[in-house]
Structures are given as C-alpha cells and as structure tokens.
N, C-alpha and C positions, 0 to 999 in steps of 0.2 A: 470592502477588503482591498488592502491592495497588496497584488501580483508582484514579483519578482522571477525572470527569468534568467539564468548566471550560467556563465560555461567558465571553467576552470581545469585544464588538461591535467594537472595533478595536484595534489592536497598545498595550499597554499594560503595565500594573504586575504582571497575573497571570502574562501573557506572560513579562516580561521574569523575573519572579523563578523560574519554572520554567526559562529557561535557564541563571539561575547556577545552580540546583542540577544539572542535568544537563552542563552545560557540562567542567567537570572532566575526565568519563570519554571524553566525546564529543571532547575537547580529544587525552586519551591514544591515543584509537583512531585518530584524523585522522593524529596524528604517527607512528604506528605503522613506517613506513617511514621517520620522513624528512622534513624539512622541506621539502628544497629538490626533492623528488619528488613536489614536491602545486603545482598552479597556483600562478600570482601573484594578488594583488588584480587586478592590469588585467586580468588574462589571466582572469579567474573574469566579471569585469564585463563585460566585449568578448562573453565569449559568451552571457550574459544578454540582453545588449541586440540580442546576433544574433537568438536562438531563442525569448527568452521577453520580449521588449520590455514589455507588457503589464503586467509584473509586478515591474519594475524599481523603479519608485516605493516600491513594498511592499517590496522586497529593504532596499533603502536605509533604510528605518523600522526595519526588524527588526536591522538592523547597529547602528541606535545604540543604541536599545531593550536590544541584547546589548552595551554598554558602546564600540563604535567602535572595538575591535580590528582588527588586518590580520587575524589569524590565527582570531578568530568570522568574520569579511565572508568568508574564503574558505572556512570549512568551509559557511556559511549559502549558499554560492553550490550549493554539492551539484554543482561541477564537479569530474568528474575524481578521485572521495572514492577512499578505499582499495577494492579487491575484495570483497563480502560476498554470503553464500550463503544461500538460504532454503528451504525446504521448500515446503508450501502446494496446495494442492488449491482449485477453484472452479468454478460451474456455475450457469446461469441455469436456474430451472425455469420453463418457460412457460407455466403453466396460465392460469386465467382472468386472473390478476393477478401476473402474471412479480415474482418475486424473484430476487435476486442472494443465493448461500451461500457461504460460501467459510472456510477453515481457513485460521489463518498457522501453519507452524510453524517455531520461530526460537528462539534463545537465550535465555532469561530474564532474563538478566544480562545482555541487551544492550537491553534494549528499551525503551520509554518506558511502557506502560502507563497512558497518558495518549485521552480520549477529548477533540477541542476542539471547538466549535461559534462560531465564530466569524462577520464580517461582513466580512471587509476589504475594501477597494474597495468597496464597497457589495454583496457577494455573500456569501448566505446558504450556508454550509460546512461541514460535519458529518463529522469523521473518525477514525480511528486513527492519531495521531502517528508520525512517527519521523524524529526530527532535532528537533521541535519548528517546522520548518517543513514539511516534509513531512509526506505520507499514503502508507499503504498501504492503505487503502481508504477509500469515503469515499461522501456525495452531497451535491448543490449544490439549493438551492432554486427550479432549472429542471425539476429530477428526473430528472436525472442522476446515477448509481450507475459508481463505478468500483473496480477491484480490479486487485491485481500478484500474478505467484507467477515463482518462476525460472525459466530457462529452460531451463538444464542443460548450458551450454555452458560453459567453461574462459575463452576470451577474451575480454580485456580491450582497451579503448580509449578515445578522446577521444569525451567526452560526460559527460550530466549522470549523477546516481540517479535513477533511478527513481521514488522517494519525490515528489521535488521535479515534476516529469513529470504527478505524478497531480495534486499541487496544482495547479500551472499550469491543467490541465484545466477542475478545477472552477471556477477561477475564472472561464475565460473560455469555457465552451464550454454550450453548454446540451442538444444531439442527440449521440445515439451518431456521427451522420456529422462532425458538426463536431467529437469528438472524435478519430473515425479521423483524420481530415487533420491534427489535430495530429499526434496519436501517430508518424503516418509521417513528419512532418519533421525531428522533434529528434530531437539524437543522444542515443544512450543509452550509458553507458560499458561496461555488461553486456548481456549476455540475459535478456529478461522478456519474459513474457505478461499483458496488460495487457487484461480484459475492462470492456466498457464496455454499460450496459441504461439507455435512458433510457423515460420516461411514457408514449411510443408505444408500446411493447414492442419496439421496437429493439431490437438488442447486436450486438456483434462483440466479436474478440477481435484484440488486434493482435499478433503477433511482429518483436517489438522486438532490434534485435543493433545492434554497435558496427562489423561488418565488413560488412556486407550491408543490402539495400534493407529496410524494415519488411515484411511481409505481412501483410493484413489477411485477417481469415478473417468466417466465418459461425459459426466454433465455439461452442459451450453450455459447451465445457469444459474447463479449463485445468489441466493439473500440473506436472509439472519436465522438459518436453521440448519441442521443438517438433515441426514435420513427421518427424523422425526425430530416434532417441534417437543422440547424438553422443560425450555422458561416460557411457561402458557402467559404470565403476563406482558414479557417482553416481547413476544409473539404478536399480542392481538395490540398493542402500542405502536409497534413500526408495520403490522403488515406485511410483515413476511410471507405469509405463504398467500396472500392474497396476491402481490409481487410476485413472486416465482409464477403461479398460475397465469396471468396476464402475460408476462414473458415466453413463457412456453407458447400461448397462444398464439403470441406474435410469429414466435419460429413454425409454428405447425400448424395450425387451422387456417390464419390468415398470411402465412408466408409474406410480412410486410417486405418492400424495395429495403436497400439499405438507408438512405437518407430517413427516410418515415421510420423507419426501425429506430434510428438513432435518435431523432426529433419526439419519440415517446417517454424520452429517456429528462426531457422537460418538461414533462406536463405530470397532472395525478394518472394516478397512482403511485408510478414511482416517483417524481419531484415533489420533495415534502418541503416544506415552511415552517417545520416546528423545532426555530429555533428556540423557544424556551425551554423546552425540554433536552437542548442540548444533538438535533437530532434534523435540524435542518440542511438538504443539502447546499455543497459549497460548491459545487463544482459536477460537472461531466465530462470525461476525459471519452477519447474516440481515439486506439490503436493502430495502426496500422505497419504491422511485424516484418511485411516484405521489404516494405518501402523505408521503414525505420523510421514513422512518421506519428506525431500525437495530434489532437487538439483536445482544446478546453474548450470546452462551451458552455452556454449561461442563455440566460432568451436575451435573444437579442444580440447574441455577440457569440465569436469565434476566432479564439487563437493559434496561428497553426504552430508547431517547432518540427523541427527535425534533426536526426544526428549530426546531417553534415550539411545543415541549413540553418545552423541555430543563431537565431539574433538573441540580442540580450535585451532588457529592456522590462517594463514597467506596466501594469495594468490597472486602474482601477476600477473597484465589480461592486454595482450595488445589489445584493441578495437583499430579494421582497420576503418583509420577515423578520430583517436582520436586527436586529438593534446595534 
C-alpha cells in the first residue's frame, strides 16, 4: 500500500486534486445500487443543516472544490451512502498518560490510505481519511482522540457514515462529554462503536444504531458487537468477542505496560491476515490526545505525525496477506 501524509490549512488544490483521483472508484461504489436509491442533493443538504449545521459552510466549500456535481455534493453529504462492513478492534489504555490503540481492518482496495492534517473552520485535525471528508480515526487540537469499528449488526437506515460523524466531532467538539451528546443525537445509517479519550483522561464509548436510542457506555473497549452479539455469523468470522475478551484481559488481569499493550495490537488475535475476505488489517494507529500525537504502525515499522510536527510525505507498507 502506499501511504500519503498531506497537510493543507484549508479546503484547497491538494484537496481538491485527491478527490479527482479517488473520486472515480468512490463515484462506482456510491452507484453501486442505484441512482435513484441514494438521497437527492436537497434531501442530503436538509439533513446536514438538521444535524451537522456547524459544518455546512465546509460541506458547501468541499462540493465546489470537488467540481459542483449533484452527484460529488451527495456522495460528500455521506447521507444515507451504500452499506459497508469493517472489522477493527480498540481500547484506551489508562495508564499514567491514557492512549487511544485501535486496529482498522477493511479492504485494501477500498481505502484511502491518505493521513490529512488539516485547519478547516479554523480547527486544527489530524486523521485517517475515508471519503476524503471523513475520518475513521482521528484528534483535534482540543485533544480530543476519536475512533469507529462496527458494530455487527445487519440493519440498515436513514442517517449519515460514520466516517463523516467523526469529522463533525472533531470539528466542533473539544471533551469526551461534548462529544458523547453529539454522538447520541445524529443518526447514523449503520451500527458503530464510536470511542472517544480526550486530555482529561476522559473516554466513552458510544453505541451508535439506525433503529434504537445511541448508548453511551464507560467501555475501554470496542470490537464488532455491541451489548450482545446479534450477527452470530459475523461474530464467530472476525472474532469479536473473542477480541474484546483478550483486551479486557490485557487492561485487567495482566495489566500489560503501554508499549506491550500496544505491540498486541500486531500480533493474533487481534492482527488479522484475511485479506480475502475483505477483513485484513491495514494499519495500527496509537493516539495520543494530550500531546496531539498519532502513529501508524505495522511490524516492523512506525510512523510518527503530529498536529504541530506534521511532515508530508510518502510510505510504502507491505501487508503480509495482501495481494
């Protein structure tokens, strides 16, 4: 795979030339179903300005940025996008200086493998792409650290990605609490586990659905379930609850250091290989909310960025497995 690391103070030329190149495939997957089975522009914009007002002004920059298409404005809306399924394991270690670790594992061939550090509205944003406006994980220069993994449920419904949810966040949220009260009010159009650790040593974890109230927990630690496992076969395929137990363990029986805690996070049981199924991880990301600091790691390798340390620059990562 290869890495791209890009900082860009506000919505501009980098931006906009990464989404012609990504736009294509993003364009194929969106229509995947359907055109006329995917929101309208209004009907994408109406619920923007319901749930994410905030962020509307930025929406609108990024549509023209991405050339003033109907069909960029309503995939960039991330209302309503097609179904998609992720793996992914994560767990705050609270030691003296609480970090956020967490595994994505997802397709390769679908991903962005783009790291952005951005400024927009005037908020400092450090994350791992997907959509090109969205994150699946990320921190804000409040020091606020957030992350998603699935939640292992089948239905679907009216709401945003995910993805876009996290952004929203960091834009506008600076406490783990002011994030929970987001989290629980917008819809989400899947099930997700959305953990969030800010400079206090706060976190929650929020369980996010499309059919039911949000619940906010006190959890360290999040895999492909929520309160109970519901898809018994997606369940016993990734290992969910066999993952969350091992995790737990680590925080409480064997109270791993932080490094070793982190270094479990590439080996089995949670580092999977099964990229054919779509389901291999791509990556390990390592938070660190006070300092406003990430890395990527992989065996064998580690990337550092920071918000106000951010180099640009280029990676290539061979994932054993990959094809």
């Amino acid at each position: 795979m290869l890495w791209r690391a890009v900082s860009e103070e506000t919505p501009g030329p980098k931006w906009s030339g990464l989404f012609a190149e990504y736009w294509p495939d993003y364009k194929r997957w969106w229509l995947k179903e359907g055109e006329e089975i995917r929101p309208t522009y209004a009907e994408s914009l109406r619920a923007l300005k319901q749930h994410m007002p905030e962020i509307v002004p930025l929406y609108e920059e990024m549509c023209e940025l991405a050339g003033g298409g109907d069909l960029a404005a309503r995939f960039l809306s991330f209302y309503c996008p097609p179904p998609y399924l992720a793996g992914c394991s994560q767990a705050i270690w609270t030691g003296r200086e609480p970090v956020m670790v967490r595994n994505y594992d997802y397709n390769p061939n679908a991903f962005d493998s783009v790291v952005l550090r951005t400024r927009w509205q005037g908020r400092s944003v450090m994350g791992t792409s997907d959509g090109l406006f969205g994150l699946v994980d990320g921190v804000n220069d409040a020091g606020l650290a957030i992350s998603l993994t699935f939640g292992g449920r089948r239905v679907v419904g009216e709401g945003f990605g995910v993805p876009l949810i996290l952004r929203y966040v960091l834009q506008t949220c600076d406490t783990a609490e002011q994030a929970g009260a987001a989290l629980a009010r917008i819809p989400t159009h899947m099930s997700y586990n959305v953990t969030v650790l800010d400079k206090k040593r706060q976190y929650l974890t929020a369980m996010m659905a499309p059919d039911r109230p949000t619940v906010i927990t006190h959890a360290a630690v999040a895999t492909n379930h929520q309160e109970n496992v519901e898809w018994v076969s997606h369940a016993r395929f990734t290992a969910t609850v066999e993952r969350e137990r091992f995790l737990l363990h680590r925080l409480t029986l064997h109270r791993d250091p932080e490094e070793k805690f982190i270094g479990a996070f590439l080996k089995p049981p949670l580092y999977s290989t099964a990229f054919a199924a779509g389901f291999g991880t791509l990556y390990t990301a390592v938070y660190r909310p006070r300092k406003q600091q990430m890395e990527l790691r992989w065996p064998g390798t580690v990337w550092s960025l920071g918000l106000k340390e951010f180099a640009e620059g280029g990676r290539r990562i061979l994932l054993p497995g990959a094809a």
